[in-house]
C-alpha positions, 0 to 999 in steps of 0.5 A: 727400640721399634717404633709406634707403626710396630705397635699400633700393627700388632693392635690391629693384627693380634689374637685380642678376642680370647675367651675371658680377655675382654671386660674383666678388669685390670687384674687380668691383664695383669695376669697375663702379663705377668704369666708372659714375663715368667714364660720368657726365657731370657737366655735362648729368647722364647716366648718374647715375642709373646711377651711383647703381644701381651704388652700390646694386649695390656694396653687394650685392656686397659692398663698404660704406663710409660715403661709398658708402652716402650715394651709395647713398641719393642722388637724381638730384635732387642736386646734381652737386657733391655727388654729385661730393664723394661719389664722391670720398670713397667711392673714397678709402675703397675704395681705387678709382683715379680714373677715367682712371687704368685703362689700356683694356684692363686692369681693377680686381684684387679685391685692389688694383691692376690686371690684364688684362682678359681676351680672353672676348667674341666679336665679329660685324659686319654691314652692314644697311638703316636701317629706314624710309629709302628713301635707301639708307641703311645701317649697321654694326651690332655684335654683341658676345656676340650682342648688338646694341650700336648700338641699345643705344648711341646707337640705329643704326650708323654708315654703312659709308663712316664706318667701313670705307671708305675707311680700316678704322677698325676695325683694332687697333693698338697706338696707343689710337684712337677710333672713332664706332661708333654715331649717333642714330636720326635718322642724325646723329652728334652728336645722339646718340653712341656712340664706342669705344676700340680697342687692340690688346694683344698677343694681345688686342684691347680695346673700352672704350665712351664718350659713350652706352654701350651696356653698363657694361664694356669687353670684350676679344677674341682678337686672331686671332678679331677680325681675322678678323671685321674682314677678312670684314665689309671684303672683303664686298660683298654688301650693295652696290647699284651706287650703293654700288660706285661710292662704294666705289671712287670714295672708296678710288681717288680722288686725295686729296693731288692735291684738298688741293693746291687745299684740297678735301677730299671730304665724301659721294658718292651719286645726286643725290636728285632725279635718281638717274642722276647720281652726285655727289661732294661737296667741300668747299673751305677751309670756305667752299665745297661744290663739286659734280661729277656725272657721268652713269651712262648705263646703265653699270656701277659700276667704268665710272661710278667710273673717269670721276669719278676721272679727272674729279677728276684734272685741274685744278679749272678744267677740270670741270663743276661747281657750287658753293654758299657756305657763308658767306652773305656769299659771293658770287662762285665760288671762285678755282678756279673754271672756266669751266663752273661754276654756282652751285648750286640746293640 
């Protein structure tokens, strides 16, 4: 392990002075610790630098251990199996739970045990332009205490048909749920990740941060203020451009149960990006096929465009215009659902 010099640097280096840090008993920093350890990915070795920063933090606050003053001292360097065995042996020494042992929503008592976090973060959504992409991209970004997350987190906001449309995923419900909240900047989620755990408390609504963490607690907020936020961001369509109207309602009005009948799930909709007067819809068939149904605007609006890709979708497969790509390369033939009009598609 890395000695007391390594230690005694990052006390006086360390970014100590946080709002809340300082003078707030035990329990605190017992939380942040706690919330350190369960970020900590033992495999790949993110978030242990962290990890360790907050064993420093931990000792300036106040607690003190043996075990916690040797994790203190250690090194991202280390082996994760000891650092494992260290935060095993300070815990126990602390009296801190194991982490996934916290319920969301509730946090460590100063004097042992747990209490209800409470409901003092303030919440403000917004639908904006990804910076750089002339595709019309977009993406919810979130501002927790006037503080943007995405950026801070996996680094941009998930597209607004990923999160609002066609199912409000930001609605709080008694039942835990999570919700990816943030992509990497290249726009795909699983290069880089953000995701949240909301539940709703009663009067409360609470956030607990996973993968990429944009902050190293959770927050909470008053059930009424949140809801309130999440309804005005679903019923404002400001940000829209007629292609984006005419995706809305495709993707909220569109007949999903009458697709799954014949094994298509809906993957993406959006302006062919080689043509921008067709409309595609974008299908998926039993994870061997992408099927492709394009409809022209001809000058009309996007309630016009969207009410003919509904009604186009409504009938029987074999009867539209469309073309299809194998996603295994061994497949060759179109799809038994197939109708006379359709092509193999030109990606």
């Amino acid at each position: 392990m890395s000695g007391e010099r390594e230690m005694m640097a990052r006390f006086s280096q360390g970014p100590w002075m946080m709002a809340g840090v300082t003078g707030n008993g035990g329990g605190f920093a017992k939380q942040r610790l706690y919330d350190a350890v369960a970020q900590w990915n033992v495999e790949t070795g993110y978030g242990l630098a962290d990890l360790i920063d907050t064993a420093c933090q931990a000792l300036v606050d106040g607690l003190d251990s043996p075990t916690l003053r040797e994790l203190a001292g250690a090194s991202v360097n280390d082996s994760s199996w000891d650092i494992r065995d260290l935060v095993g042996k300070s815990f126990e020494e602390l009296g801190i739970p194991c982490p996934g042992t916290v319920p969301p929503g509730f946090t460590l008592a100063s004097g042992g045990g747990v209490v209800r976090r409470p409901g003092v973060d303030s919440l403000r959504l917004e639908v904006s332009p990804v910076p750089g992409d002339a595709g019309g991209g977009f993406q919810v970004q979130v501002y927790v205490n006037g503080t943007e997350m995405t950026s801070a987190g996996a680094g941009l906001g998930m597209d607004p048909y990923d999160v609002l449309v066609p199912t409000n995923r930001l609605a709080a419900t008694p039942e835990p749920r999570a919700v990816a909240i943030a992509r990497c900047e290249c726009g795909v989620y699983g290069c880089g990740s953000t995701d949240v755990t909301i539940v709703r408390d009663g009067d409360l609504v609470h956030w607990d941060w996973s993968l990429e963490v944009p902050m190293m607690r959770g927050v909470s907020f008053a059930a009424a203020e949140y809801d309130a936020e999440v309804a005005r961001v679903v019923a404002d369509h400001s940000w829209e451009t007629p292609e984006r109207t005419a995706g809305r309602r495709v993707l909220t009005d569109m007949d999903r149960d009458r697709l799954l009948t014949y094994g298509l799930r809906p993957s993406w909709v959006a302006n062919d990006y080689r043509n921008q007067e067709l409309f595609r819809v974008a299908l998926q068939l039993d994870g061997d096929y992408q099927v492709f149904v394009d409809t022209p605007w001809h000058g009309r609006g996007p309630g016009d465009l969207a009410g003919e890709v509904c009604a186009t979708l409504a009938l029987p497969p074999s009867a539209w215009h469309a073309t299809w790509h194998a996603i295994i390369p061994t497949l060759t033939r179109p799809p038994k659902i197939a109708g006379p009009s359709w092509r193999r598609a030109r990606l």
